[in-house]
Kinemage of the C-alpha trace (Angstrom):
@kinemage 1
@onewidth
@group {chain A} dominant
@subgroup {mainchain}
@vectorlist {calphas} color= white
{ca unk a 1} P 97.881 106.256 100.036
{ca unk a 2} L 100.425 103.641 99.504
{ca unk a 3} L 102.848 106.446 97.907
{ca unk a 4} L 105.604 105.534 100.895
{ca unk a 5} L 105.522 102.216 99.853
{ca unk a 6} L 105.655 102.405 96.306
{ca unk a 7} L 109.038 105.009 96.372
{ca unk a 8} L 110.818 102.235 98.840
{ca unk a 9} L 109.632 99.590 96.598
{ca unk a 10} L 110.462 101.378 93.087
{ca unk a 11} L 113.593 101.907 94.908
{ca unk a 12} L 114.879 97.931 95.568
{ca unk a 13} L 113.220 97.068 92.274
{ca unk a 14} L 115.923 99.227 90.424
{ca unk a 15} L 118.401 98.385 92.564
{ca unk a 16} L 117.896 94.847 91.785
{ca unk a 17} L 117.589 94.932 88.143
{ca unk a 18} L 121.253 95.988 87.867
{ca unk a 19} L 122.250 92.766 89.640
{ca unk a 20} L 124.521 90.872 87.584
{ca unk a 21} L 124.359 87.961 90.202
{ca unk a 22} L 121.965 86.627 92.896
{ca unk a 23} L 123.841 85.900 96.175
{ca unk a 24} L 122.131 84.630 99.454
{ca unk a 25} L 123.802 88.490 101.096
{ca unk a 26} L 122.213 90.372 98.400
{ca unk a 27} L 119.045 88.357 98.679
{ca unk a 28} L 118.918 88.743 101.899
{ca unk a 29} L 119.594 92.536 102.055
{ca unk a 30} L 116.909 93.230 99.536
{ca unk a 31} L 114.085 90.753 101.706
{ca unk a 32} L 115.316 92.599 104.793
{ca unk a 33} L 114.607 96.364 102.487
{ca unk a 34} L 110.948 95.327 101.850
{ca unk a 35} L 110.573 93.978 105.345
{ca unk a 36} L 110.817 97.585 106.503
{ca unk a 37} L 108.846 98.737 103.535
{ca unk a 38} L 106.318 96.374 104.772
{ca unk a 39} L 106.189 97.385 108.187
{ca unk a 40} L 106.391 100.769 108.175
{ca unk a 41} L 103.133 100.528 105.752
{ca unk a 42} L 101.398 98.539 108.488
{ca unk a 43} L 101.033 95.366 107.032
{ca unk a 44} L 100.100 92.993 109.423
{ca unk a 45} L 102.888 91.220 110.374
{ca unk a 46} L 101.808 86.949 109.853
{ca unk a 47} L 100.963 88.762 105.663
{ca unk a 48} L 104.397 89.438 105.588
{ca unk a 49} L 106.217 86.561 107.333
{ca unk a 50} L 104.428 84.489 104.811
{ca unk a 51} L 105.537 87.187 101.564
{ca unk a 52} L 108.953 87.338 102.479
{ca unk a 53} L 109.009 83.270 103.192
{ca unk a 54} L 107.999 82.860 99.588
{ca unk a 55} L 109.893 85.041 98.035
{ca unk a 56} L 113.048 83.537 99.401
{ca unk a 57} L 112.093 80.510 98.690
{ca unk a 58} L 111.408 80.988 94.937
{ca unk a 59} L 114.444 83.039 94.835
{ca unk a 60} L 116.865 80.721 95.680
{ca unk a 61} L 115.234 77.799 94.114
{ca unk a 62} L 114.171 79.509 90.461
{ca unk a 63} L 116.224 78.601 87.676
{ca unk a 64} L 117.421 81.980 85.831
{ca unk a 65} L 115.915 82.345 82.119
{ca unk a 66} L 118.320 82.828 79.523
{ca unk a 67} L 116.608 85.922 78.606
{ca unk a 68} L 116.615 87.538 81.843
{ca unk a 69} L 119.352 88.804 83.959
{ca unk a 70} L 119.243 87.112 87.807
{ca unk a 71} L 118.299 90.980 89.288
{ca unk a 72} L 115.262 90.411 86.460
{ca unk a 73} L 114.549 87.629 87.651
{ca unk a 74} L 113.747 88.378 91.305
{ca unk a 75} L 111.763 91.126 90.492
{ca unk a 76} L 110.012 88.884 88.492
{ca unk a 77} L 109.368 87.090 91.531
{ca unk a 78} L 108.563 89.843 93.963
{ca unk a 79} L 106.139 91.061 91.590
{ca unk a 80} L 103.784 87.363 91.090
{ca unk a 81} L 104.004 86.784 95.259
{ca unk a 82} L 102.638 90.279 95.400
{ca unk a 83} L 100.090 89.884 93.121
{ca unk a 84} L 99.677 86.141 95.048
{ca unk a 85} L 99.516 88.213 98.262
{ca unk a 86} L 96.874 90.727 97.430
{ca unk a 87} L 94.741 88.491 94.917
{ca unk a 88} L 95.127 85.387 96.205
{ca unk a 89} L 96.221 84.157 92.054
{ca unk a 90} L 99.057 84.913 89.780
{ca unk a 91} L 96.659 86.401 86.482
{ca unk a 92} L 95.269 89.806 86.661
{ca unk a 93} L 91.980 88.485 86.541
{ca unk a 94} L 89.463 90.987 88.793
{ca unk a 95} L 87.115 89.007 90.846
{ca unk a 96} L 83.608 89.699 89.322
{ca unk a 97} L 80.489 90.278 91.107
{ca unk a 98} L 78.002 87.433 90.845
{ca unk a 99} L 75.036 88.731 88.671
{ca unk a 100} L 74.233 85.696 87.688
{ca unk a 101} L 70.734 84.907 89.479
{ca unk a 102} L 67.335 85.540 88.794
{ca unk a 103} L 66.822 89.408 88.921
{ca unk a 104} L 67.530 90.916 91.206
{ca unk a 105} L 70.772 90.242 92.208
{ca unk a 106} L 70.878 92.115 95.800
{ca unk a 107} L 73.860 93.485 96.924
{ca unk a 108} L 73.989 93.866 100.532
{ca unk a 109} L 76.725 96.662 101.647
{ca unk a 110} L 77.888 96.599 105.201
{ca unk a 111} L 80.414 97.767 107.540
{ca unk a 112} L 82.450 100.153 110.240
{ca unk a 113} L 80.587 103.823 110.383
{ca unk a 114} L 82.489 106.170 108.155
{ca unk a 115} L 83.909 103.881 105.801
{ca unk a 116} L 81.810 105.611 103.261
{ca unk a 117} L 79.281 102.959 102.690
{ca unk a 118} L 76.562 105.354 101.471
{ca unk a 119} L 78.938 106.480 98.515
{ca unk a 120} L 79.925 103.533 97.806
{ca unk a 121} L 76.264 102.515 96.948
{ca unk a 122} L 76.338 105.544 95.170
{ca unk a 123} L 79.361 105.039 92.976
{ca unk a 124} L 78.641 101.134 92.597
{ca unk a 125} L 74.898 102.105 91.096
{ca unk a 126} L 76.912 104.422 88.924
{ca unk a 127} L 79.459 101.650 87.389
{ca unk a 128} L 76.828 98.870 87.048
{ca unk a 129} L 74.627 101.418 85.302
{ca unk a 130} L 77.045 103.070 82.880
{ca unk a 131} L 79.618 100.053 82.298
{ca unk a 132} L 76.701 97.020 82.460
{ca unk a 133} L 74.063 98.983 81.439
{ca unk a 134} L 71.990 97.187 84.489
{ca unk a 135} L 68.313 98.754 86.043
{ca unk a 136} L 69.425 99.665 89.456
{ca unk a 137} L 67.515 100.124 92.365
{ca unk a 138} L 68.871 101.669 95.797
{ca unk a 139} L 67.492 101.568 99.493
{ca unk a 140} L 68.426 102.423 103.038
{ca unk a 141} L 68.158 100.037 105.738
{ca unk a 142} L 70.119 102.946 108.253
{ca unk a 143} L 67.324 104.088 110.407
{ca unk a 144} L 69.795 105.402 113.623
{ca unk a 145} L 71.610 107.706 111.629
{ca unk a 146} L 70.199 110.715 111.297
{ca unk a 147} L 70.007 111.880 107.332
{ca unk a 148} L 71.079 108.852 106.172
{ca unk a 149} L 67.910 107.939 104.217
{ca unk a 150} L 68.238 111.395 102.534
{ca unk a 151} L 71.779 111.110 102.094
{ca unk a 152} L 71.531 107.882 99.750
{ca unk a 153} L 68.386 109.472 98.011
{ca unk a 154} L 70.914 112.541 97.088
{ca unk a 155} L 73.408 110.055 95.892
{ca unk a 156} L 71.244 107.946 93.920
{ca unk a 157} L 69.759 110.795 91.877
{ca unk a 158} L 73.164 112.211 91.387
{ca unk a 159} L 73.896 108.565 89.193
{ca unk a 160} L 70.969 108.222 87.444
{ca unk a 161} L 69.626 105.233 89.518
{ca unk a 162} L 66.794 104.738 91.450
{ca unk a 163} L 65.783 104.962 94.536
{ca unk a 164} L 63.380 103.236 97.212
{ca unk a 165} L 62.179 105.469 100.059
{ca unk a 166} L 62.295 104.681 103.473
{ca unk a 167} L 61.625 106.416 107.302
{ca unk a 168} L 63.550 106.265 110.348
{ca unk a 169} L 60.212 105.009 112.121
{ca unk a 170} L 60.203 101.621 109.855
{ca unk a 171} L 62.007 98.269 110.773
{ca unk a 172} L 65.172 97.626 108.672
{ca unk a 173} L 63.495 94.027 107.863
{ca unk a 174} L 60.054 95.842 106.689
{ca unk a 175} L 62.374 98.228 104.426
{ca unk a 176} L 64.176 95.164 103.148
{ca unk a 177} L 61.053 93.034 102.259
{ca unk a 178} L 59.262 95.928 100.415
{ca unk a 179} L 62.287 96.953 98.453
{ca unk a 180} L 62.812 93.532 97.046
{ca unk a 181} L 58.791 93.117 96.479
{ca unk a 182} L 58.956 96.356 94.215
{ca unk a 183} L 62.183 95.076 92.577
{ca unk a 184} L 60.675 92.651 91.421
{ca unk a 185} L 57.553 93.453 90.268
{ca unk a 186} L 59.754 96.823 88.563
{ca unk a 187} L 61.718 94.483 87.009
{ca unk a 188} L 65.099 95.697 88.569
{ca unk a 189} L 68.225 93.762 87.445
{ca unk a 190} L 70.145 94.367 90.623
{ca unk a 191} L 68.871 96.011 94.253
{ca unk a 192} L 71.897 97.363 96.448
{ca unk a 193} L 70.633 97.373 100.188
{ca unk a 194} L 72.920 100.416 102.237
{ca unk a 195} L 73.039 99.007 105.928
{ca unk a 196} L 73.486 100.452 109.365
{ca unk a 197} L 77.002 101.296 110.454
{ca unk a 198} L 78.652 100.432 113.324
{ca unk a 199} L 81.483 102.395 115.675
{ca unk a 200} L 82.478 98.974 116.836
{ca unk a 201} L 81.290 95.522 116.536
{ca unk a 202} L 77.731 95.591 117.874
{ca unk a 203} L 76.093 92.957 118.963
{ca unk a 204} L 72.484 93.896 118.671
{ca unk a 205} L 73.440 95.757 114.687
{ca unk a 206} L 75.300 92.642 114.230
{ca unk a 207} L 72.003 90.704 114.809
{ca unk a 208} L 69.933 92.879 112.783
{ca unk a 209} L 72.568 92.630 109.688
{ca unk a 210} L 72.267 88.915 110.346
{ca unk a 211} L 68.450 88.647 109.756
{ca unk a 212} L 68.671 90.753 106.708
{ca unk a 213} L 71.226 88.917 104.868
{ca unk a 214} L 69.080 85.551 105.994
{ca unk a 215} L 65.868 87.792 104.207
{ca unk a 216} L 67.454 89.499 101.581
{ca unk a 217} L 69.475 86.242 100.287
{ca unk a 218} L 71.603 88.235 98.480
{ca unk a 219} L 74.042 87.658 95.744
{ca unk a 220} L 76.730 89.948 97.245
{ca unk a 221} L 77.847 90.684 100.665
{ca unk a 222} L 80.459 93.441 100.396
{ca unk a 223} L 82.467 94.478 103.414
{ca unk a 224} L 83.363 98.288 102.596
{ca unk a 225} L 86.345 99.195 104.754
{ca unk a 226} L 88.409 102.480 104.906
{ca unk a 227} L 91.993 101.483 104.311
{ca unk a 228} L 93.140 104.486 106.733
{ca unk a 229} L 92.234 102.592 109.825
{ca unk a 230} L 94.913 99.825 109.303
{ca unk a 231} L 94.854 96.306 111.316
{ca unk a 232} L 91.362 97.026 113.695
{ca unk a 233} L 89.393 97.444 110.279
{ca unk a 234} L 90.854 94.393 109.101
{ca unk a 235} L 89.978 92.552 112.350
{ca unk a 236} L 86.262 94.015 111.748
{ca unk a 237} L 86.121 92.852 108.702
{ca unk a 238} L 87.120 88.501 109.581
{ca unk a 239} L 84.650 89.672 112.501
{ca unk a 240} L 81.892 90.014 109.599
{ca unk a 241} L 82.729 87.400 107.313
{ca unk a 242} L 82.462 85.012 110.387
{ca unk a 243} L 78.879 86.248 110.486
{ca unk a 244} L 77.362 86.572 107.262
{ca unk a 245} L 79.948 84.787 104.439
{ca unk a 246} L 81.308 87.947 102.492
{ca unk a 247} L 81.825 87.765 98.880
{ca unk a 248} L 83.962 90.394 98.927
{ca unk a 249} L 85.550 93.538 100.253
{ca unk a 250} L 85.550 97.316 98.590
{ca unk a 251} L 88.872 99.238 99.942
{ca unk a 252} L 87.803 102.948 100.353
{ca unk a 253} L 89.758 105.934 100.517
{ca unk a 254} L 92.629 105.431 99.012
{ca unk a 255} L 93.896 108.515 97.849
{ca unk a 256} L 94.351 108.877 101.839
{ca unk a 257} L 97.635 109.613 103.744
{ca unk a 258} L 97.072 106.318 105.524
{ca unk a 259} L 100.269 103.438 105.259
{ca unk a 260} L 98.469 101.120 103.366
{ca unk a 261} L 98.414 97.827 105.378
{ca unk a 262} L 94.778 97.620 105.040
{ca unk a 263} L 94.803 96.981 101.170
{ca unk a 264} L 97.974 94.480 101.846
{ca unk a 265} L 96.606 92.034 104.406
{ca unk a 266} L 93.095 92.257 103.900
{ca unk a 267} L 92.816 89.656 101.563
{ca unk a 268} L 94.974 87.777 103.482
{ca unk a 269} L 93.146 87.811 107.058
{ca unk a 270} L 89.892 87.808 105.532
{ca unk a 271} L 90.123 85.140 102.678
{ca unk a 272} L 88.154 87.086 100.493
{ca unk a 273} L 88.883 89.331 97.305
{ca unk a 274} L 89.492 92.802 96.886
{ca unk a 275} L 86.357 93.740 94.389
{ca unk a 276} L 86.223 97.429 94.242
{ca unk a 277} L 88.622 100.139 95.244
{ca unk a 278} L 87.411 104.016 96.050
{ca unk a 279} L 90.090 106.132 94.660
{ca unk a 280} L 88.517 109.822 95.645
{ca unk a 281} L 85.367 111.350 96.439
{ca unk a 282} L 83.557 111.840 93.493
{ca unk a 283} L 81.012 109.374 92.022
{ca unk a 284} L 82.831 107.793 89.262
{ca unk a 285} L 86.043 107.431 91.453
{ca unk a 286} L 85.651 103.790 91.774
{ca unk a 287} L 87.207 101.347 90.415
{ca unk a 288} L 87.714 97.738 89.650
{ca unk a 289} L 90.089 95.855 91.564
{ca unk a 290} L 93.069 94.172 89.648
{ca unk a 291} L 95.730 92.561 91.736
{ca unk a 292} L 98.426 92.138 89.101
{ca unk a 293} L 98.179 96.019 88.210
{ca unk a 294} L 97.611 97.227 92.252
{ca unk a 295} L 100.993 95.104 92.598
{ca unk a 296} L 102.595 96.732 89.570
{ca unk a 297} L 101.678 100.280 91.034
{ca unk a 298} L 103.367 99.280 94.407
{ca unk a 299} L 106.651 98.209 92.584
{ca unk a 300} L 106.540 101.517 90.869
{ca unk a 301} L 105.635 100.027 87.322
{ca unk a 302} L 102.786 102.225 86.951
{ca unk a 303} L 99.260 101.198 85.617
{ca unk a 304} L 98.683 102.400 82.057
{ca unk a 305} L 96.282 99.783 81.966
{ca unk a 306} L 93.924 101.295 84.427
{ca unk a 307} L 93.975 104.965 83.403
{ca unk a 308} L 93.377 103.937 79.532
{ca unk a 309} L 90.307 102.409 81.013
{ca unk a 310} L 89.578 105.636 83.144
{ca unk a 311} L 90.310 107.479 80.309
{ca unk a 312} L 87.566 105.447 78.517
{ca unk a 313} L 84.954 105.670 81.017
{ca unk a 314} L 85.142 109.272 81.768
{ca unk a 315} L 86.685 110.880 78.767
{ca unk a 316} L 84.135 112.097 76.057
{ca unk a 317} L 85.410 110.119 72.925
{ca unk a 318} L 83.652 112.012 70.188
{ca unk a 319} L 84.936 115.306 71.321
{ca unk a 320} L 88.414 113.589 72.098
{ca unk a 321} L 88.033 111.979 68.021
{ca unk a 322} L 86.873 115.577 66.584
{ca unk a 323} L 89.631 117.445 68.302
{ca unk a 324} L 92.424 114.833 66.826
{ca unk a 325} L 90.917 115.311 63.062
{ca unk a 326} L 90.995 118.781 63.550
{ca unk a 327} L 94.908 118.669 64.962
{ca unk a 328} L 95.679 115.472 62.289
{ca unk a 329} L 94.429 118.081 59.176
{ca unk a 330} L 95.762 121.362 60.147
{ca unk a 331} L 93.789 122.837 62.221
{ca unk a 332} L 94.227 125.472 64.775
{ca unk a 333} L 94.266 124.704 68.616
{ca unk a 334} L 92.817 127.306 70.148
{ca unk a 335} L 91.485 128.170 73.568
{ca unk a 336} L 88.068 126.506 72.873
{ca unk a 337} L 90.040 123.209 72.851
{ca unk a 338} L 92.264 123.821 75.677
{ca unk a 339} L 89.324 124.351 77.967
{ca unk a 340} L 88.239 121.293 77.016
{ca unk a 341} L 91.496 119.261 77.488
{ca unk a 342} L 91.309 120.910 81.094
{ca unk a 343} L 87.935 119.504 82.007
{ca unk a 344} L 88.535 116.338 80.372
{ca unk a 345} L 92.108 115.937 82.506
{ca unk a 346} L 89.522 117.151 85.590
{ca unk a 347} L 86.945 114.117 84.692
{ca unk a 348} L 89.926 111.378 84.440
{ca unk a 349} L 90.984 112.598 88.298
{ca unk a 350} L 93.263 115.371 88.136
{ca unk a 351} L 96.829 115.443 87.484
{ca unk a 352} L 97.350 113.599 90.526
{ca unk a 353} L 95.475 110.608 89.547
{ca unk a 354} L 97.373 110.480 86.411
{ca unk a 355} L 100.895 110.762 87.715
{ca unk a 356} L 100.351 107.994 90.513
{ca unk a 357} L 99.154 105.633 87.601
{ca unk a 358} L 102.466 106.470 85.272
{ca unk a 359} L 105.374 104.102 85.831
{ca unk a 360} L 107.760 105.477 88.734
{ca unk a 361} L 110.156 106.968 86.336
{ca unk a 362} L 107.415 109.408 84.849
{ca unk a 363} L 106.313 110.366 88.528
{ca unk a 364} L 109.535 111.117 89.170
{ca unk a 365} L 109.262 113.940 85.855
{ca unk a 366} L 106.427 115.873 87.889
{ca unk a 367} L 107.628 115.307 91.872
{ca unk a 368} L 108.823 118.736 91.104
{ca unk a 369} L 104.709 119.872 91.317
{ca unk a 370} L 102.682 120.071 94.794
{ca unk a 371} L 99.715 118.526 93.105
{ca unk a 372} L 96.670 120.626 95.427
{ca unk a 373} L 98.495 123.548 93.558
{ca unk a 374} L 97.876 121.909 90.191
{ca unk a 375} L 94.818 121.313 90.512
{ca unk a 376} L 93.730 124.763 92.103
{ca unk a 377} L 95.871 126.078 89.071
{ca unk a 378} L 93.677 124.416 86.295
{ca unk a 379} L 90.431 125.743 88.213
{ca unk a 380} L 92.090 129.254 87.837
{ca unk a 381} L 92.977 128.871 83.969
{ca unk a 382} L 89.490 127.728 83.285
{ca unk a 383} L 88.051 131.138 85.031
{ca unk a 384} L 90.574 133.012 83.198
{ca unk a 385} L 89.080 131.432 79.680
{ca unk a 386} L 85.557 131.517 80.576
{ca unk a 387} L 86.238 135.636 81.219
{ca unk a 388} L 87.147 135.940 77.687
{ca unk a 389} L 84.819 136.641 74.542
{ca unk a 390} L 83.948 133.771 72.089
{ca unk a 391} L 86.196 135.675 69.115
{ca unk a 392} L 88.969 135.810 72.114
{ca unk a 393} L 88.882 132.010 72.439
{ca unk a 394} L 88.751 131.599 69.024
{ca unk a 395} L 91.659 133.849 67.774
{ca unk a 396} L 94.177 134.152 71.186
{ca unk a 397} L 95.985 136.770 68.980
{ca unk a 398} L 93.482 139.312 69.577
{ca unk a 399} L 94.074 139.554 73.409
{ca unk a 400} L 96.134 142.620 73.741
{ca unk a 401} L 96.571 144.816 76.934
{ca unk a 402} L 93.474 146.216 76.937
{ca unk a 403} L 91.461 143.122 76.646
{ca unk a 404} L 93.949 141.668 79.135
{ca unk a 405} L 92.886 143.991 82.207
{ca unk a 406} L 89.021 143.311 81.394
{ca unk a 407} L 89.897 139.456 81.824
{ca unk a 408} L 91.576 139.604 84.508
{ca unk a 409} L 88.713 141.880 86.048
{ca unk a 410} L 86.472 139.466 85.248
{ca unk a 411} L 88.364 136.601 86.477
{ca unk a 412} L 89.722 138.057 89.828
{ca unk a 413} L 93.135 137.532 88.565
{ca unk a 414} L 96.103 139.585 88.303
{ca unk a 415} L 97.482 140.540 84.358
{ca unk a 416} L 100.383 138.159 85.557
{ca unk a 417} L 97.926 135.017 85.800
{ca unk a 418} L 96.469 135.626 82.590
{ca unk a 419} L 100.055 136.070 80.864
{ca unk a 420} L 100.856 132.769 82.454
{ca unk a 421} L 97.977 131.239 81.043
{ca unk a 422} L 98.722 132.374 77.729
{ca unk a 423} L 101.725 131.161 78.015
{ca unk a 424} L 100.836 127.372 78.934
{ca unk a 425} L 98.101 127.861 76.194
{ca unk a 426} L 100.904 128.081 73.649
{ca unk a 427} L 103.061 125.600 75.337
{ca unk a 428} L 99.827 123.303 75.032
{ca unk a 429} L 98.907 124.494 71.426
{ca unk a 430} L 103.287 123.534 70.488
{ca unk a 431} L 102.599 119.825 72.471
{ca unk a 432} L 99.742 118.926 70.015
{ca unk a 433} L 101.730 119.520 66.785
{ca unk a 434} L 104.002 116.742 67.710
{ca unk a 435} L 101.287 114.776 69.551
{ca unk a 436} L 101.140 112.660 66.885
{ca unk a 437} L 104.105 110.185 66.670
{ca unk a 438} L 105.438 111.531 69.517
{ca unk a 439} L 106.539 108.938 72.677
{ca unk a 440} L 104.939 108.494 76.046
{ca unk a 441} L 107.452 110.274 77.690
{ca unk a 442} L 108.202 113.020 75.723
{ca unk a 443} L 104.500 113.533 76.490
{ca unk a 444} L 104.584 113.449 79.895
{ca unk a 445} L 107.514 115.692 80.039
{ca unk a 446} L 105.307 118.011 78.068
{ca unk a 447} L 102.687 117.918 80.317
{ca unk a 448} L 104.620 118.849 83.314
{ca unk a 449} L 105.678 121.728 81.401
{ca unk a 450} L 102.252 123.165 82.421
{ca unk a 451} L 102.792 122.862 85.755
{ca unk a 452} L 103.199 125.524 88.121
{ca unk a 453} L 106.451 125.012 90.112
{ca unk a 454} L 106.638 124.792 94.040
């Protein structure tokens, strides 16, 4: 989403590291650079009056460390009022979710229709139960929109959480006060309550959200808003905290094509913190909001941080630990392994969700790659293995012609995609014998190698 942004920002950042000297033109041209940035990203425009105000100011009033060069300095600066900007502090502290009540902690979800509200129950039942090991109960208060009920039920059983039924011929209050009755008597640790959404701001939903948050009491109102819709959803949102004190807001969808001025001013116009983020469609892509490493990503300084974490939460660790003994002692990489590596590289997010997550000068390495075609590439090399025979994943020396045009058969290939495979495979099977030692990127430009080309 914010991939615009990020390639003018990278762009002034390097510019202004190989400043020798800060002068008031130079200071000026570069504020006047991320000005544009800014608005062309749809920022609102009071967010970055204010950015720009304090960045000038600290710029011409900070004193220059003796280990830093002046250019180092300001993007030193740029870097703590962006953090300021979208966190509302200078750490990279996340703003937790209160769970500290007697159980259980109710998280009421509201906000615009289509924001993706339901998966974000979803995918927030999924984190608290994997990450905080918590006894999670879902319900739907949505009785207007047709399958919603069934929608959330889907999505709950897809986590591993639970789920409260409800009908479309019940009162949202009714569903509310039986929910948290069996809560509690189930001895749930936390009850997430999925609420009507709303095309616009309705009065008479507005009401009705009103009286449930007044019932429900909960520990956690979360505004979810689609960061594709720009300045009205951020309007909607100070609409809603005005009504029902928000505790925080969950920016969805954005691995969009949408400027990014939502996830810029929304903290800003709402006073209240960025919690969650929804970085894709799947259930486990969401993730916890960090404003220091958000504003690193937008300066192009990557966030290794965040996918070591990913990496963590999705990645199986035993197979990942039994595959580097078996490199580490000698042992042969075969196709087995590289199947794996693929799936595991498919459960982090894709190459795409990598790349935007490397520092600007490791994108840079695969910009070469349309990334739709990488990912519909891995799909095709995983078909292509799962044609072969166990002995032909094992030993990758026995695939001669013959067995070739069965594989291909089987896959729906041509003999040219399953040469190409091969070929990667060995590329892949040469990267892991100088894995170990080797730098990050001299990896990465390894990895790319893998790529299929434009």
């Amino acid at each position: 989403m914010l991939d615009n942004l990020t390639q003018r920002m990278a762009r002034v950042m390097k510019t202004l590291r190989g400043e020798a000297r800060l002068t008031e033109p130079n200071i000026q041209e570069m504020l006047r650079t991320v000005r544009l940035a800014l608005l062309e990203a749809d920022v609102a425009l009071p967010v970055i009056q204010e950015f720009i105000t304090k960045i000038r100011e600290k710029a011409l009033g900070e004193e220059v460390i003796s280990s830093f060069t002046p250019g180092q300095m300001l993007v030193s600066i740029v870097q703590r009022e962006l953090t300021m900007l979208i966190g509302g502090c200078y750490d990279s502290k996340a703003a937790e979710l209160n769970l500290a009540v007697t159980p259980p902690a109710v998280i009421l979800i509201v906000g615009l229709q289509g924001a993706g509200k339901t998966t974000t129950v979803g995918k927030l039942a999924k984190l608290l139960r994997e990450k905080q090991k918590k006894k999670v109960l879902t319900m739907s208060c949505d009785v207007y929109r047709p399958a919603a009920i069934s929608q959330l039920k889907i999505v709950t059983e897809q986590v591993g959480a639970d789920f409260f039924p409800s009908q479309q011929n019940q009162k949202p209050l009714d569903i509310a006060q039986d929910a948290l009755d069996w809560a509690k008597r189930h001895y749930y640790d936390i009850l997430i309550v999925d609420t009507a959404g709303q095309l616009g701001i309705d009065d008479k939903l507005m009401q009705e959200i009103a009286q449930l948050y007044a019932k429900l009491k909960p520990a956690e109102a979360l505004f979810v808003i689609d960061a594709m819709l720009g300045q009205d959803a951020i309007n909607t949102a100070k609409v809603f905290n005005d009504a029902l004190q928000l505790t925080g807001i969950v920016l969805t969808k954005l691995d969009g094509d949408s400027r990014g001025g939502a996830a810029l001013s929304v903290r800003y116009v709402t006073g209240q913190p960025i919690k969650f983020i929804g970085v894709g469609e799947k259930l486990n892509d969401l993730e916890i909001f960090y404003p220091e490493r958000m504003a690193n990503r937008i300066l192009g300084m990557g966030d290794i941080l965040g996918l070591v974490e990913g990496a963590q939460f999705t990645v199986d660790a035993q197979a990942a630990k039994t595959l580097a003994k078996k490199v580490k002692k000698g042992g042969v990489f075969d196709l087995n392994d590289f199947r794996a590596q693929l799936s595991q590289m498919k459960k982090i997010g894709g190459f795409s969700t990598l790349i935007k997550k490397l520092p600007a000068q490791f994108q840079q390495s695969a910009s070469n790659s349309d990334m739709s075609q990488v990912e519909k590439h891995i799909r095709r090399m995983e078909g292509i293995i799962t044609s072969m025979t166990p002995a032909e994943r094992a030993k990758p020396e026995l695939i001669k012609a013959s067995r070739k045009r069965r594989i291909s058969t089987g896959a729906g290939v041509q003999i040219q995609e399953v040469n190409r495979m091969l070929s990667q495979f060995e590329q892949m099977r040469s990267m892991m014998k100088k894995l170990q030692g080797g730098s990050l990127s001299k990896t990465i430009r390894n990895m790319t190698g893998i790529m299929p080309a434009r």
